[in-house]
Structure formats: structure tokens, C-alpha cells
C-alpha positions as CSV (number, residue, x, y, z in Angstrom):
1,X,0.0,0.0,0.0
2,X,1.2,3.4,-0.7
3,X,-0.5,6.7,0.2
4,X,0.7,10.7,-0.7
5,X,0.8,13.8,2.4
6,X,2.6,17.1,2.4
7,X,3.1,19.3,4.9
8,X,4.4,22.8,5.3
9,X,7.7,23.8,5.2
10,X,8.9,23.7,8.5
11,X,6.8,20.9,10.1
12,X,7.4,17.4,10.6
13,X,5.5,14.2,10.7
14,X,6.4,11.2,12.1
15,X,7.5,8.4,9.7
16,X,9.9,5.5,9.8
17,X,10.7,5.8,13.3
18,X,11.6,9.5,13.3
19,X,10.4,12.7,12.7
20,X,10.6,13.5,8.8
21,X,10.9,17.3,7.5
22,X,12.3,16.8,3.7
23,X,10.7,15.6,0.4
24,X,10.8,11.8,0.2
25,X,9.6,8.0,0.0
26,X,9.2,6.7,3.4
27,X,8.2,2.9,4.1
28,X,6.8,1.6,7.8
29,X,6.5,-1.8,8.5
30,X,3.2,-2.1,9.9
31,X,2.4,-5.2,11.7
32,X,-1.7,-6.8,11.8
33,X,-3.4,-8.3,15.0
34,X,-3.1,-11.7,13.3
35,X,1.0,-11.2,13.2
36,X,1.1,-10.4,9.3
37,X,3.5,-7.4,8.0
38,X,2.8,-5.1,5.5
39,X,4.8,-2.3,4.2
40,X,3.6,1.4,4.1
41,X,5.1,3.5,1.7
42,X,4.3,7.2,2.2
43,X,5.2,9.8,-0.7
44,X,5.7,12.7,1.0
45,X,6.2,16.3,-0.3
46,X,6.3,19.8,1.5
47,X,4.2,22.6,0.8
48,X,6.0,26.3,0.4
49,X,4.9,28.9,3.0
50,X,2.9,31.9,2.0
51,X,4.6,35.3,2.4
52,X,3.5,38.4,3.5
53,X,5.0,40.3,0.7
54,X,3.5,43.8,1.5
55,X,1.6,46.1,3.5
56,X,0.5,49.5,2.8
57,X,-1.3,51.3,5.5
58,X,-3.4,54.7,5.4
59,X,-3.4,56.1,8.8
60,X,-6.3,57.4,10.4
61,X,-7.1,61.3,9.5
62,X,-7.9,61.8,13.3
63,X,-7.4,59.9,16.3
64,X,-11.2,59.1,16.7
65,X,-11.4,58.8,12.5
66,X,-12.3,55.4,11.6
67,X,-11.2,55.8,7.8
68,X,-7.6,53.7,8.3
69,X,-6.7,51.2,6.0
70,X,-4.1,48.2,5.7
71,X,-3.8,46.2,2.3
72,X,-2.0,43.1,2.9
73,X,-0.3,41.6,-0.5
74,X,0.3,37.8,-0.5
75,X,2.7,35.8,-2.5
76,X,3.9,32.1,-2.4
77,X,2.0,29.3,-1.0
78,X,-0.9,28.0,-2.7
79,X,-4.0,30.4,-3.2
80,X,-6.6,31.3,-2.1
81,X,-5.5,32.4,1.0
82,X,-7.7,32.8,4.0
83,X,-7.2,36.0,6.3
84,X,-8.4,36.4,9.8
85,X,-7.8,39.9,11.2
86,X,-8.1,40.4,15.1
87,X,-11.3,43.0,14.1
88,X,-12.9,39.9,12.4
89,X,-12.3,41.0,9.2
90,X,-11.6,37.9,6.5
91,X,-10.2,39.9,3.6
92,X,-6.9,41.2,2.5
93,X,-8.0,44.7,2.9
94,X,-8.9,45.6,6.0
95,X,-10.8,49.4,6.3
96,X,-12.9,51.4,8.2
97,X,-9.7,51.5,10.9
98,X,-9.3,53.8,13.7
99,X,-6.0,54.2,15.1
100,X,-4.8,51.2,16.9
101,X,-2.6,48.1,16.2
102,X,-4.2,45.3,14.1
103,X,-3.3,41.3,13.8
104,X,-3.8,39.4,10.6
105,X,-3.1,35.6,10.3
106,X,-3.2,34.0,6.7
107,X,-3.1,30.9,5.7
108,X,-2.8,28.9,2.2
109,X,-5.2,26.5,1.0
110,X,-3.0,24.0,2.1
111,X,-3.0,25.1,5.8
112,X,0.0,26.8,5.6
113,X,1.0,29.9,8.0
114,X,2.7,32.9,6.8
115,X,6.3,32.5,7.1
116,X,6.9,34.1,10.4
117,X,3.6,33.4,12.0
118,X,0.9,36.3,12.1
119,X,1.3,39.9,11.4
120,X,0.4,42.9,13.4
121,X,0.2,46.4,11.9
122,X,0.1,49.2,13.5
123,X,-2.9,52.5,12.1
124,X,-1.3,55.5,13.7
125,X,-3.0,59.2,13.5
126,X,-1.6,61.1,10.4
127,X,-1.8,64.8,10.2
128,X,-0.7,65.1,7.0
129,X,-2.3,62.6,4.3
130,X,0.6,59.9,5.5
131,X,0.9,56.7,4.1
132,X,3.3,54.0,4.8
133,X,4.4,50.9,2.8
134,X,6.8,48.0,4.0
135,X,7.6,45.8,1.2
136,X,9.9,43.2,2.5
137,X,12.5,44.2,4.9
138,X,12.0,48.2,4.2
139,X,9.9,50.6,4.9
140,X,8.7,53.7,3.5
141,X,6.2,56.9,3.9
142,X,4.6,58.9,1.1
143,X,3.1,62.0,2.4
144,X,0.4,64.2,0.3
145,X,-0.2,67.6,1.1
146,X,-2.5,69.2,2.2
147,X,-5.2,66.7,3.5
148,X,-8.0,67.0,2.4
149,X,-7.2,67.6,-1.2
150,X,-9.0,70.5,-3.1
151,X,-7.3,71.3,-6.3
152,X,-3.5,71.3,-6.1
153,X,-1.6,69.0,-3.5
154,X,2.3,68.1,-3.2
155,X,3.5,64.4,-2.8
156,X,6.7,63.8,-0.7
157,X,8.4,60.3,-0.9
158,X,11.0,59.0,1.4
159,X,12.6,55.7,0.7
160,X,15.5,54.3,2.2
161,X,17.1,53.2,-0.7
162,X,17.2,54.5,-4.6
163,X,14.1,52.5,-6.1
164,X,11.7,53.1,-8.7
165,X,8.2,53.1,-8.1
166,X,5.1,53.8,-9.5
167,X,1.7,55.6,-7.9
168,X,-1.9,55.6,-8.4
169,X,-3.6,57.9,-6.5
170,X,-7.6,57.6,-5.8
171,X,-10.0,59.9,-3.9
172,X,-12.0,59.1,-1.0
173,X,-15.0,58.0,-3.7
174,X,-12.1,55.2,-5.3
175,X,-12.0,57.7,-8.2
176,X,-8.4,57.8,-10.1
């Protein structure tokens, strides 16, 4: 007999007398009531982790303002991907924030946790149309001026590295 299980990267699962954590063909001697063996082969691959790839956040215009938002960008893994936000939101966007500090777990359809467990961001109180990004390891801010926005407005980047980047920028209606 022969049977196929994965698990994420990371785990283990007990096979052939130890615990198994690579790719692989592993056979257990399995032994009846009656005294008869039989051989168990188990096939057994492991699933990538999802990653959190990015997060862009819109602080909150006002400290009592619930119009915050956090966009959480998912690669790797195998979609869809389920999110559970500590607010009991199950999306990847998460809105209608005020400022406080905000928990998203995600898994794969496999199962599988974001590399590095949950993520908490953090909607802070912008005075001036702030937004902040981390993709990867770095983190940046864009800031738009003045906020609100009536016909003319200035947009201030700040990134700690030399990287090109492209922006869309949509009013409070979703219009471009």
C-alpha cells in the first residue's frame, strides 16, 4: 500500500521511526493483530509557506477617525489564501480602521501559515495625508499635502534606498 501527504515547510510528521521534514519516499512496517506485516510507503512532499509580501497602510485622519486602512499583498503558497484579522475581518484589505494596532493571520489552502507566523500592523494618527508601505524588509512613507485635497496638492516620498516606483492615487470616492 502506498498513500501521498505534504506538509508545510517547516513541520514534521512522524515516519519510519523518526520525525521527517524533507521531500521523500518513506516505508513503515506495519504489523496486523493476526502477526502479518505489511509495508507502508508514504510519498511525502512539503508545501512552500505563503509570504506576507507587503503592507500599505493609510493612517487614520484623526485619532477618533475610523477611515484607516491596511492592504496586505500575499505571495507564495498555494492560493486562495484565508485571512483572519483580530477585528474579524476575512479579507486582505482591511478598512474602516481607527488608530490602533491590528493582527492578521493567513493561511494557504493547504493550511499553511505565513512565514513568520501572524502579522500585526500598527494604524497610527496622520496629520498630514501619510501613508506608509513595507515591502519586505523596508519601509517607507509617502506624504500628500494638504489633507483633504482640493485642487492642487504636493506628494513627498521617502525611501530608504534609490528605487523606482510607480503611484496611483484615488480619492476618498475610489475615483483615479
Amino acid at each position: 500500500d502506498s498513500v501521498s501527504t505534504a506538509i508545510c515547510s517547516g513541520d514534521s510528521i512522524f515516519l519510519q521511526g523518526n520525525y521527517q521534514t524533507t521531500a521523500g519516499t518513506y516505508n513503515d512496517t506495519l504489523t496486523s493483530v493476526n502477526g502479518c506485516d505489511s509495508i507502508m510507503a508514504t510519498q511525502l512532499s512539503i508545501e512552500t509557506l505563503p509570504i506576507a509580501d507587503s503592507i500599505a497602510i493609510t493612517h487614520a485622519s484623526c485619532d477618533t477617525c475610523a477611515d484607516g486602512e491596511i492592504r496586505i499583498y500575499v505571495t507564495g503558497g498555494t492560493p486562495p489564501y484565508t485571512y483572519n484579522w483580530s477585528n474579524g475581518i476575512t479579507t486582505s484589505i482591511n478598512s474602516v480602521l481607527v488608530p490602533d494596532t491590528y493582527t492578521v493571520c493567513i493561511r494557504d489552502i493547504n493550511g499553511c501559515e505565513i512565514a513568520g507566523g501572524c502579522v500585526s500592523v500598527e494604524v497610527s494618527f496622520a496629520t498630514k495625508g501619510e501613508k506608509e508601505f513595507q515591502i519586505s524588509d523596508f519601509k517607507f512613507q509617502i506624504q500628500i499635502q494638504p489633507n483633504p485635497v482640493s485642487d492642487e496638492f504636493s506628494v513627498e516620498i521617502n525611501l530608504p534606498v534609490a528605487e523606482k516606483i510607480s503611484i496611483e492615487l484615488y480619492d476618498i470616492m475610489g475615483r483615479e
